[in-house]
C-alpha positions as CSV (number, residue, x, y, z in Angstrom):
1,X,228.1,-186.9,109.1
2,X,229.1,-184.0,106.7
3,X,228.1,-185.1,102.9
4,X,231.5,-185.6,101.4
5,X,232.2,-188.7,104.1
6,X,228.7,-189.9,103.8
7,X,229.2,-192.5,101.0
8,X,225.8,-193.2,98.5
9,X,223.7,-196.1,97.7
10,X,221.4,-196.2,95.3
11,X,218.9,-199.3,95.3
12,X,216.7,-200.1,92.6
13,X,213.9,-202.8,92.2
14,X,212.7,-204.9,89.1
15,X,209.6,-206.7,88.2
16,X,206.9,-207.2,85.3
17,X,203.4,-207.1,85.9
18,X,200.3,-209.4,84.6
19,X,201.1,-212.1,82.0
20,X,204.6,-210.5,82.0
21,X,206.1,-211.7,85.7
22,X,209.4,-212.6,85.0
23,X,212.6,-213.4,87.6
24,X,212.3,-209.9,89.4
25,X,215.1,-208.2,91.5
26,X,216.7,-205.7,93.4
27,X,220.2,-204.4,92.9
28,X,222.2,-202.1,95.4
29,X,224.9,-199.6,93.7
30,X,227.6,-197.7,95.7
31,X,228.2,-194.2,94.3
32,X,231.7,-194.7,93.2
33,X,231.9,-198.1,93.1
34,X,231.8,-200.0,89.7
35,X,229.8,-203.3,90.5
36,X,226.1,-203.5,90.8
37,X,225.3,-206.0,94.1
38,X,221.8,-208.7,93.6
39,X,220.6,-208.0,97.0
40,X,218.1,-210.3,97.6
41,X,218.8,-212.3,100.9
42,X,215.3,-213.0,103.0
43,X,213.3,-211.4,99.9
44,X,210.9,-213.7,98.3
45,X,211.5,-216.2,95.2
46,X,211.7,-213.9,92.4
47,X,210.8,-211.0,94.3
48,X,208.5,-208.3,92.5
49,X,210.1,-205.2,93.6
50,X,207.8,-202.2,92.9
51,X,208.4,-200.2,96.5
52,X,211.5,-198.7,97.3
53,X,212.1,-196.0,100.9
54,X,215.3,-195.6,102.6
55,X,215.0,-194.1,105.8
56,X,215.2,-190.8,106.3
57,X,217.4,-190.6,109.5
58,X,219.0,-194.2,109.5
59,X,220.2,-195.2,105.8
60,X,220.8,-198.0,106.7
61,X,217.3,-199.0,107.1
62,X,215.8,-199.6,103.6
63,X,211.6,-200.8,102.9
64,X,211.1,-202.4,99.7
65,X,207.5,-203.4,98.5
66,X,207.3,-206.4,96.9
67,X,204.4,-209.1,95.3
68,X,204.5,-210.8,98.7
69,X,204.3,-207.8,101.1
70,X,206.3,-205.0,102.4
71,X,210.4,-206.3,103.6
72,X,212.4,-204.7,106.0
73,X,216.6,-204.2,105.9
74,X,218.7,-202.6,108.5
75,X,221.8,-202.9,106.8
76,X,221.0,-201.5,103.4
77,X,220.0,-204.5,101.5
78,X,222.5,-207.0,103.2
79,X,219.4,-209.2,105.0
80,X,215.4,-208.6,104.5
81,X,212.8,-209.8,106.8
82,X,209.1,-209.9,106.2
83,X,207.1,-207.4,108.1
84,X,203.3,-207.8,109.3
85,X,201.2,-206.5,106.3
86,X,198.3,-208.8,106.3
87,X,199.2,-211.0,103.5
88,X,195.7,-211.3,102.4
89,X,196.9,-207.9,100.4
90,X,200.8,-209.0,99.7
91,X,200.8,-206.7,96.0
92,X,202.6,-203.5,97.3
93,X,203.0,-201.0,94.9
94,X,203.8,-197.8,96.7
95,X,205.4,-197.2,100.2
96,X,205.5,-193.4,101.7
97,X,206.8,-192.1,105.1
98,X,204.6,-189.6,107.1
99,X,206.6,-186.2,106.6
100,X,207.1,-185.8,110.2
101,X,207.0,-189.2,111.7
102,X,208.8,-191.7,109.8
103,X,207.8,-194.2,112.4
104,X,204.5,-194.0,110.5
105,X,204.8,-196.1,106.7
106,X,201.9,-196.2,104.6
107,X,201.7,-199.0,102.2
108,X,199.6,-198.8,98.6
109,X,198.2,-202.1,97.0
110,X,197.0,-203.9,93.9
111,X,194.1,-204.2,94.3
112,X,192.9,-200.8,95.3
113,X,193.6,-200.9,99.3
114,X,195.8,-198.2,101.6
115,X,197.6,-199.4,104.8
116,X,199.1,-197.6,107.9
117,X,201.8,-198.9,110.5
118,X,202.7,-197.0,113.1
119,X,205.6,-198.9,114.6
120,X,207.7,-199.1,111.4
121,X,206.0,-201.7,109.5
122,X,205.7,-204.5,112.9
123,X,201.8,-203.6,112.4
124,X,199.4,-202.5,109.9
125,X,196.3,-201.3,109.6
126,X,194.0,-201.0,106.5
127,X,192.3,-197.3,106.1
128,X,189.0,-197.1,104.5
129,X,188.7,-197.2,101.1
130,X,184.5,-198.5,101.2
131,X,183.8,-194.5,99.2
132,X,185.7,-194.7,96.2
133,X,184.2,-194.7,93.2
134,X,186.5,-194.9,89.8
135,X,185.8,-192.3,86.8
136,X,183.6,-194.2,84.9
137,X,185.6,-194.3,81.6
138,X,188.7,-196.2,83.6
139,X,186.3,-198.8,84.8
140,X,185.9,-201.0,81.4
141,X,189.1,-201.7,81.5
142,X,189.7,-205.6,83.3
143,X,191.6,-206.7,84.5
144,X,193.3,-203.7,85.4
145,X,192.8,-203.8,89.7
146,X,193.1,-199.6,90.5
147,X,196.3,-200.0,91.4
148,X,197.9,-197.4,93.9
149,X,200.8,-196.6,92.4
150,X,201.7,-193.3,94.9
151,X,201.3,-192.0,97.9
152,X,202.1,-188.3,99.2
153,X,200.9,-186.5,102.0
154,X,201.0,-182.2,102.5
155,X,204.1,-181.5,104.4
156,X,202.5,-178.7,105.7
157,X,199.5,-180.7,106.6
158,X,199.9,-184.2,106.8
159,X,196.4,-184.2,106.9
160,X,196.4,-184.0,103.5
161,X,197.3,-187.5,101.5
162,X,197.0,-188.1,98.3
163,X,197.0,-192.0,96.3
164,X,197.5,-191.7,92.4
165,X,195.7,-194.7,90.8
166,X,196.7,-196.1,87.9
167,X,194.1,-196.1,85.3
168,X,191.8,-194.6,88.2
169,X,192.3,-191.0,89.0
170,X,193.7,-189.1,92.3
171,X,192.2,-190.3,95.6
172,X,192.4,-187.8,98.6
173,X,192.2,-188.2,102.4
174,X,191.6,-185.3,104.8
175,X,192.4,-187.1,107.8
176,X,195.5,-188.3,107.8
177,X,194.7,-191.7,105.3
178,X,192.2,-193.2,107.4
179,X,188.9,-192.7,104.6
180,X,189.5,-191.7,101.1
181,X,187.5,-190.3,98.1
182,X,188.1,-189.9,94.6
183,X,189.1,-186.4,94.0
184,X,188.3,-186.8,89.7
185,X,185.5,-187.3,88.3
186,X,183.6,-185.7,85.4
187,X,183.5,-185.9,81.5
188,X,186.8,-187.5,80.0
189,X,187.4,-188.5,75.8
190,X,190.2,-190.3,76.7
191,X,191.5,-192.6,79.3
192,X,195.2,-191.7,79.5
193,X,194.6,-188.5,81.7
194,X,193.4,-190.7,84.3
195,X,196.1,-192.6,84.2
196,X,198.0,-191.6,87.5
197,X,201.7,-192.6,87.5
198,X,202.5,-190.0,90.2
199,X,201.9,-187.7,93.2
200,X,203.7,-184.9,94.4
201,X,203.4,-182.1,97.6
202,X,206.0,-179.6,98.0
203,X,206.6,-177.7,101.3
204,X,207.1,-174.7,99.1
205,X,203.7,-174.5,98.0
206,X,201.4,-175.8,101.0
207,X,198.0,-176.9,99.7
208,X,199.3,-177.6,96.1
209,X,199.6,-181.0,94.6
210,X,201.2,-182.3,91.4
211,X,200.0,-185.5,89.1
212,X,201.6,-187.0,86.5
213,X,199.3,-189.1,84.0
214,X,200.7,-190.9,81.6
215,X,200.4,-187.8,78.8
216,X,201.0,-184.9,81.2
217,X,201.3,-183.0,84.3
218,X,198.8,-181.5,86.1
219,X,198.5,-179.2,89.2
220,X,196.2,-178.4,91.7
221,X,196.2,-175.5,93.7
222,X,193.6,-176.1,96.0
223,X,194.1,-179.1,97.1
224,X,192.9,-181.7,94.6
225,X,190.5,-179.3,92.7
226,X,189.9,-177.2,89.6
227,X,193.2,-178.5,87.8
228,X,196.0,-176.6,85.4
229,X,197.7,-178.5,82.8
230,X,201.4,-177.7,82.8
231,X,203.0,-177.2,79.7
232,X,207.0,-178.8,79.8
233,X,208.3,-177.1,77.3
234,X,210.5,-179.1,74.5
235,X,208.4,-182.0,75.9
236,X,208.4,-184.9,73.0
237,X,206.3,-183.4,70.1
238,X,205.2,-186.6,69.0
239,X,203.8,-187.4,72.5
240,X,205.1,-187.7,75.6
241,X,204.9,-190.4,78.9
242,X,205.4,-188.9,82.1
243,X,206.8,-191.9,85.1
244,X,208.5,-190.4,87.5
245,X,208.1,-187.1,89.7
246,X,210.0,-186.1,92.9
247,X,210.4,-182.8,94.9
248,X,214.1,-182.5,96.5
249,X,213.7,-183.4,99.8
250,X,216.5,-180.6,100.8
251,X,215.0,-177.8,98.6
252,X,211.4,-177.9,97.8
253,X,211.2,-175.2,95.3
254,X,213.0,-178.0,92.9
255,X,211.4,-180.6,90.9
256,X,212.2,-183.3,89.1
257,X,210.1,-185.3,86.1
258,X,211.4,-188.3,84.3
259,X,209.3,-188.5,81.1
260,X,209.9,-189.9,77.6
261,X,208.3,-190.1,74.3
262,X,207.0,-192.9,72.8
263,X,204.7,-196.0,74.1
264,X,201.3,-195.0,76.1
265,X,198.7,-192.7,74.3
266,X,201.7,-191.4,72.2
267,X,201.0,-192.0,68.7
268,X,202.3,-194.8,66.7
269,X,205.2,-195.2,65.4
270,X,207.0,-192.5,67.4
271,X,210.6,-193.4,68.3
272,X,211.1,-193.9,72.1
273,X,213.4,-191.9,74.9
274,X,214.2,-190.3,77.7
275,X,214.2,-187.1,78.9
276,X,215.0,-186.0,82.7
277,X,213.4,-181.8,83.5
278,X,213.8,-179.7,86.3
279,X,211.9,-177.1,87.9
280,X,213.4,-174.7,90.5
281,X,210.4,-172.4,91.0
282,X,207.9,-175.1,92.3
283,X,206.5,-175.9,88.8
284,X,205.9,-172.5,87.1
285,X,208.9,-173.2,84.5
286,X,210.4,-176.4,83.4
287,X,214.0,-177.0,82.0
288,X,215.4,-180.3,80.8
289,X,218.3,-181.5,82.0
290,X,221.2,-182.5,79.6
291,X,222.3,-185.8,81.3
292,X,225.3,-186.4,78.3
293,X,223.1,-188.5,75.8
294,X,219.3,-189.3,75.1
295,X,218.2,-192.5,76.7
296,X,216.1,-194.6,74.1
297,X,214.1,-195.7,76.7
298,X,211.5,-193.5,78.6
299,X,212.7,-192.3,81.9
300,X,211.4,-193.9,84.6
301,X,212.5,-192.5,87.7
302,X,214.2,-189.9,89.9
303,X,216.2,-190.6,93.4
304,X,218.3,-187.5,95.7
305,X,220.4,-188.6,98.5
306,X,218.7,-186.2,101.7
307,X,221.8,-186.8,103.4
308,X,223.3,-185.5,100.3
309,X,221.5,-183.4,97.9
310,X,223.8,-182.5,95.0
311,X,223.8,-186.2,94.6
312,X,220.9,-186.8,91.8
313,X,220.2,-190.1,90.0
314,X,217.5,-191.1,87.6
315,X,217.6,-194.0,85.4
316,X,214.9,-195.1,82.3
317,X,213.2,-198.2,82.0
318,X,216.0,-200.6,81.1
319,X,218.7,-199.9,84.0
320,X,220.6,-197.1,82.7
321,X,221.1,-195.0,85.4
322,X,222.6,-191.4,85.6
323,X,224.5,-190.0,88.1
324,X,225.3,-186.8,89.4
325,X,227.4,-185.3,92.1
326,X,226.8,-181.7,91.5
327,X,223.2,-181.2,91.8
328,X,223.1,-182.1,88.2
329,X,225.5,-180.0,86.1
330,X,227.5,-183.1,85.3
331,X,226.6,-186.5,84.7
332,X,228.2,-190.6,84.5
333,X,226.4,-193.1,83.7
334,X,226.5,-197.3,84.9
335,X,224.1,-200.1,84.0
336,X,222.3,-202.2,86.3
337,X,222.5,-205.9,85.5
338,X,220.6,-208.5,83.3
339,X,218.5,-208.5,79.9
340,X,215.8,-206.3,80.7
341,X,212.3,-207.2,78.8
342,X,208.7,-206.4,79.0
343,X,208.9,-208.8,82.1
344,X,211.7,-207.5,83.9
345,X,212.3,-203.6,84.0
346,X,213.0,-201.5,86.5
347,X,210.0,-199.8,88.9
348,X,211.5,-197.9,91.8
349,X,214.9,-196.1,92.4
350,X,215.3,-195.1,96.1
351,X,219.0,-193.6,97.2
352,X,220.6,-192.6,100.7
């Protein structure tokens, strides 16, 4: 289907976490449409929604990670059904496709625990996790459970994977997610570099991987070691909070990352927003994109339609989510719905 008949959704999923769990949700938008649509028929009560994949061949088929396991729709967001993670791990927090197979999901838990289906989420398997140890100065921190908050693997060796923790540092695997290690370790001051919100592997660059921590971007060239910090230029000066980071699935040499000052290990009293940048030359120089206004909440996340990729969307923490149809030269802007709190924000953005 050529782009301009292929009409967009974008999906995105709320939820709170700890002693802030509040209603939860999921919302479907159609690019063009003005209503946001609750779309959350065969989810669970007050459904946690912290995952979100649209398939990459069928957009109509739509995954969504939730506090009760990983849910399944084949007619984007209409009707869920449970699939057959064990539920003795139910808090999915990441979902990735193999990025060659998409028959082959993996599934990232709270706490600490990586699972691989084969057969599109109808079974699952849980890799081996028994070598990871945590950088030690994450570990006082209870009761935080290592959360794995992403999941990437090497397009150009899906060999290669790579689980960003939160609170707990980058995790490789060099055999296709079935045993991990912890890829940081060493002498740390401060917490907040170890504080993974994100992973990233570009196509472009085979063998280098991107983390966000909650104070910066790093990059590895060789494959998880001896790290460079990238300077963003006209980052926050006060302090910055990197959430979201996405290479374009069409183009690889382009990046996005939605960051924001204020909040994290920014200091205090520094005024909160949002800022979306983009990098066409896989990382070496950073630009931020002017999406008409300055969010004044942090940005949270980044979503491109592969079926069509001058259709960009990111939205901050609070549902206000920017749209582009022009690869990002122009933007609108629509609110999802409700009173967003501490206890009910918005986690993932998927779109197709």
């Amino acid at each position: 289907m050529a782009a301009h008949e292929h009409q967009t959704y974008v999906y995105v999923g709320l939820a709170g976490e700890g002693d802030f769990i509040g209603q939860g949700g999921l919302y479907r938008w159609a690019d063009g449409d003005e209503e946001w649509i609750n779309i959350q028929k065969g989810l669970p009560q007050n459904p946690q929604v912290r995952a979100l994949l649209v398939h990459p061949d069928t957009p109509e088929v739509v995954y969504a990670g939730t506090h009760q396991g990983v849910y399944r729709s084949g007619d984007r967001g209409e009707h869920w059904e449970p699939l057959g993670l064990p539920r003795i791990t139910t808090d999915i927090w990441s979902l990735a496709f193999h990025p060659h197979d998409p028959n082959i999901l993996f599934a990232g838990c709270d706490p600490c625990a990586i699972f691989r289906s084969e057969d599109s989420g109808q079974h699952w398997r849980k890799m081996d996790t028994s070598r990871v140890a945590f950088p030690h100065i994450t570990t006082y921190m209870p009761p935080l459970g290592k959360r794995v908050i992403g999941l990437a693997a090497d397009p150009s060796n899906p060999l290669d994977m790579y689980a960003a923790i939160e609170v707990g540092g980058l995790l490789g695997s060099r055999d296709g997610g079935e045993s991990w290690d912890q890829l940081l370790d060493g002498p740390y001051l401060r917490n907040n570099t170890l504080d993974l919100h994100g992973v990233q592997v570009s196509a472009a660059s085979p063998g280098t991987v991107f983390i966000i921590t909650q104070v910066a971007m790093f990059r590895s060239r060789q494959r998880g070691q001896y790290w460079e910090h990238i300077q963003v230029e006209e980052m926050f000066p006060g302090g910055s909070y990197c959430r979201g980071l996405l290479v374009d699935p069409n183009n690889p040499s382009t990046l996005y990352l939605a960051s924001g000052a204020g909040g994290g290990g920014a200091p205090r009293g520094i005024q909160e927003a949002g800022a979306l940048f983009r990098s066409r030359d896989t990382g070496e120089t950073w630009q931020r994109v002017d999406i008409g206004e300055t969010p004044p909440r942090r940005m949270f996340q980044v979503a491109i339609d592969r079926a069509a990729p001058s259709r960009v969307y990111c939205c901050d923490g609070d549902g206000r989510v920017y749209a582009s149809q022009d690869g990002g030269n122009s933007w609108t802007k629509t609110q999802v719905p409700g009173q967003m709190s501490r206890s009910l924000h918005v986690y993932p953005m998927a779109a197709g």
